[in-house]
C-alpha positions as MATLAB code, in Angstrom:
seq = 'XXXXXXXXXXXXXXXXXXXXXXXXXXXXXXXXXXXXXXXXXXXXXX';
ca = [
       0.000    0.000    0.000;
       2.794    2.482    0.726;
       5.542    3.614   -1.195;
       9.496    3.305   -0.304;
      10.307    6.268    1.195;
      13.256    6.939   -1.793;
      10.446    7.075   -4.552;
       8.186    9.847   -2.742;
      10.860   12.177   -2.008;
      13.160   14.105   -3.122;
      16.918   12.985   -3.303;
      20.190   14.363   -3.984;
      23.307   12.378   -4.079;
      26.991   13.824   -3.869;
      29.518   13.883   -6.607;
      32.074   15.439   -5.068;
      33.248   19.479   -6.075;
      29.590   20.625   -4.984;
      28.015   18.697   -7.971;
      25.307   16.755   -6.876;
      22.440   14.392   -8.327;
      19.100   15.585   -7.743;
      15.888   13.311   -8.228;
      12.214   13.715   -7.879;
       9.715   11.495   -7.831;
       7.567   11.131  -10.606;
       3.801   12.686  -11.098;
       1.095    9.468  -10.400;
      -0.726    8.554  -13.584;
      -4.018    9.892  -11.955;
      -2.962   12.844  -11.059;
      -1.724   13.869  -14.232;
      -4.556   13.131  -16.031;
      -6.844   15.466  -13.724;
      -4.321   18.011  -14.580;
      -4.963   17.561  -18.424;
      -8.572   17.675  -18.014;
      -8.602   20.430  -15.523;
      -6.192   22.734  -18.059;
      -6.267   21.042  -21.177;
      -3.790   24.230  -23.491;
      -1.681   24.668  -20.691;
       1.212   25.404  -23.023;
      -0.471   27.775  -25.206;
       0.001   31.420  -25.292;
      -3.508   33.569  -26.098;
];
């Protein structure tokens, strides 16, 4: 029922020289569909 605590957070991991690796979970299928139906031109100008 519940996620792994790595997939529904964020994460950054450390390179070394202040470059790090910085992940994000990814939007739930659901979720982005209400998006699409709520705004369905969202990348339109007027």
């Amino acid at each position: 029922m519940a996620k792994k605590a790595a997939e529904t957070v964020y994460a950054a991991q450390y390179l070394g020289c202040g470059t790090f690796i910085i992940s994000k979970p990814k939007r739930k299928k659901h979720k982005l569909r209400q998006l699409r139906l709520k705004s369905p031109n969202g990348g339109m100008r007027k």
